[in-house]
N, C-alpha and C positions, 0 to 999 in steps of 0.2 A: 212763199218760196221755201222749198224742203234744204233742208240741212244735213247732210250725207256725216253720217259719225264715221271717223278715221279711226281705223284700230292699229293698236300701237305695233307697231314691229317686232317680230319674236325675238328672247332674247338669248343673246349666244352664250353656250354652256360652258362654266368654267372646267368644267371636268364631263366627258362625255365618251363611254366604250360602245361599239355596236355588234355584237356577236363574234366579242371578243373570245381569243382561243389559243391555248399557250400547251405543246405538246412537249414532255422530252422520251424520243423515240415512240414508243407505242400508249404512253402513258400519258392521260388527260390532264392536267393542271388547271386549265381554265376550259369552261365548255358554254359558250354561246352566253357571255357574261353582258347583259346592256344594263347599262349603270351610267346614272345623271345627275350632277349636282352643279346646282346653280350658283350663283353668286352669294356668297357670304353663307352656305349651307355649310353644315357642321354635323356628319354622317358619321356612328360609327359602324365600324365592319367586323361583327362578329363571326366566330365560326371555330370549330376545333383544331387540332394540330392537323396538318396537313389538305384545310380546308381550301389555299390559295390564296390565302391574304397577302401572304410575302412577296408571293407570284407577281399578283393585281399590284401589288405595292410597286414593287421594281419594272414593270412596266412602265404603270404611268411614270415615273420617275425616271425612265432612258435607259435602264441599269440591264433589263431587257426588253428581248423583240420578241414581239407577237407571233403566234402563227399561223393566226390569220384573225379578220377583223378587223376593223378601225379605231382609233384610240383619237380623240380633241380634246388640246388642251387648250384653252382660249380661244378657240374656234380653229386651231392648228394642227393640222394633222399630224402625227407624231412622228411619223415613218419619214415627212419630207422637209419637217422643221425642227429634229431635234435639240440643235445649238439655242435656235430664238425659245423654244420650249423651257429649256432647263432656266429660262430668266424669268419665267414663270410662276417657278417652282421652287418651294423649300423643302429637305427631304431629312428625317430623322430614323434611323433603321437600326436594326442587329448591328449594321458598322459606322462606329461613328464619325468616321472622315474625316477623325483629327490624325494631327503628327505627334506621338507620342515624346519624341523626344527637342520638341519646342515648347515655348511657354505658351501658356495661356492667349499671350495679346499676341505674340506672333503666328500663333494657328488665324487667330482673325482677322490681322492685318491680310497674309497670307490669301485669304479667301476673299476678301475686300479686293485685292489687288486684281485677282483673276477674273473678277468681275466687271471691273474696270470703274470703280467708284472712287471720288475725288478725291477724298482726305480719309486713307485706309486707318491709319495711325488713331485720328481721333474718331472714325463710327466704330470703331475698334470696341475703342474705348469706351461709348457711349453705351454699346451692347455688352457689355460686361456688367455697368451698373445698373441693365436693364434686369441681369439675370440674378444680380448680385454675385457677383463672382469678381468686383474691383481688385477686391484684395488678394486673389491670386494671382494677378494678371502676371505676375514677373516668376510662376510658379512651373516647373513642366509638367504637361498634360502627366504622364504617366503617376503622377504624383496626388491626383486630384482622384475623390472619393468616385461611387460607381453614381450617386446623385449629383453629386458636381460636371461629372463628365457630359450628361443627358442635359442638364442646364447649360452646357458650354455647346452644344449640340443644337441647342434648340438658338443660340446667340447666332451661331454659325446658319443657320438654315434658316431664320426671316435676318440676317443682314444688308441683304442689297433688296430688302420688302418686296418678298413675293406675296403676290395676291393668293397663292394657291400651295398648302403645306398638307405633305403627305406622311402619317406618321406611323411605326411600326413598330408594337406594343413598345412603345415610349417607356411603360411601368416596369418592365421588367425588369426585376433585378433590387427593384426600389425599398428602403424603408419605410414607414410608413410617413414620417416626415417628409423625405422626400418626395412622396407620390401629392401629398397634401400640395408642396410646392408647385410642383408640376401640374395640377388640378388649376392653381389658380394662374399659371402663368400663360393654361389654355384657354381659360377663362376670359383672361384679358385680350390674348389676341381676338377672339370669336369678338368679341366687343369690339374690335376694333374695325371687325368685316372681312377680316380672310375668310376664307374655305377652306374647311380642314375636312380631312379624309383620317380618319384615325382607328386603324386594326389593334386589335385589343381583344384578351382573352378577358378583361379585367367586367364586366357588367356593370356594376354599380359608377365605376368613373364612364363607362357609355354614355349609361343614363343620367348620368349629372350634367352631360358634356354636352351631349349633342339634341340636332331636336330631329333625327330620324336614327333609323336601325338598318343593316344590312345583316341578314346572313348570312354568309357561304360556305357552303356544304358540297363536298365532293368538289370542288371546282365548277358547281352551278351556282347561283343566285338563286335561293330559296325564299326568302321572306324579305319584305325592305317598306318600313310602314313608317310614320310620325310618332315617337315617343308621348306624346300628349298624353296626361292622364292615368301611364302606366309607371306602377312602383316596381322598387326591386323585384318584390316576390312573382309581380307580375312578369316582370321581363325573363326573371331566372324559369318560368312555369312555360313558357312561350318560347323561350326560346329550345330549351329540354323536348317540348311540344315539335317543333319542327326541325330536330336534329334526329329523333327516333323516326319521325316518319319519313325525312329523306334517308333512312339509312334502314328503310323496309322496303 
């Protein structure tokens, strides 16, 4: 008697564009961008100033609309499930979503609440000692250094634990202590099985971070391979490599 092998069911993309395209007025920003990452992939998305990262960032993140193309986020289409999306989602960017002139634990109770989680006060609390930031809890944001604030940023954005966090050059701005921090505190989410999407002019924390590359250039996808096996000088040669030829 034959034995028919069952194959498993494809599996649905935690983050998935399909000729994605973001126009303002005549001007290209995204152009036929398809880009997949799966469950607990850890992508970074290189590319120079003006290459669309921000763009692609604040897309999948709800911040903006497409202009044409499809955007799933957990198999949700973006355009028709924005509100259940954003519960999807952690989002870290150029603005940090805090309220400058509350403290610390009130910015996160605050965002606890709107979320609608049970005991805002104490995951509050518990995310602060996640990021080490207890001790300012009773302090006002605007008070708090430019590393502190990206740490109370990143508290703020896996609080109500989204499987799926979008980050946009996170580094910037950073000392070099602080960036160390910040390394390890990606470090540990990826350990824990998010999906991180993380834009970065930074190479070397790419390469530490993640286990694939993205490029983009002009607001195309140019290159997007598995970091396996490639050193810095590699990546900084490679990437040099397909930024002059997209740009001949």
């Amino acid at each position: 008697m034959s034995t028919e092998l069952r194959q498993a069911p494809p599996r649905t993309p935690a983050v998935q564009t399909l000729a994605l395209e973001k126009r303002f007025g005549r001007a290209a920003a995204l152009q036929s961008v398809d880009l997949r990452l799966d469950e607990g992939d850890f992508v970074a998305l290189l590319g120079p100033n003006g290459a669309g990262k921000t763009t692609l960032i604040r897309i999948l993140a709800t911040l903006a609309r497409p202009t044409a193309g499809k955007v799933l986020i957990g198999g949700l289409d973006l355009t028709h499930w924005s509100a259940q999306v954003r519960r999807l989602i952690g989002v870290v960017s150029h603005q940090s979503f805090l309220y400058r002139d509350l403290t610390v634990a009130e910015n996160l109770a605050l965002h606890a609440r709107l979320y609608g989680l049970s005991w805002p006060e104490e995951q509050a609390r518990a995310a602060l000692e996640r990021v080490g930031l207890e001790q300012r809890a009773s302090d006002l944001v605007r008070t708090l250094s430019r590393g502190q604030v990206q740490r109370l940023s990143i508290a703020r954005a896996v609080l109500h634990e989204p499987p799926i966090l979008l980050l946009d050059e996170p580094y910037a701005g950073l000392d070099p202590q602080a960036a160390a921090g910040l390394t390890r505190m990606l470090q540990e989410l990826a350990l824990r099985g998010r999906t991180v999407l993380l834009a970065t002019h930074e190479l070397e924390q790419g390469l530490e971070l993640a286990g694939r590359v993205a490029i983009l250039i002009g607001g195309r996808l140019a290159y997007e391979q598995p970091v396996r096996g490639l050193g810095t000088s590699d990546l900084r040669r490679l990437y040099l490599q397909v930024v002059d030829g997209a740009r001949r």
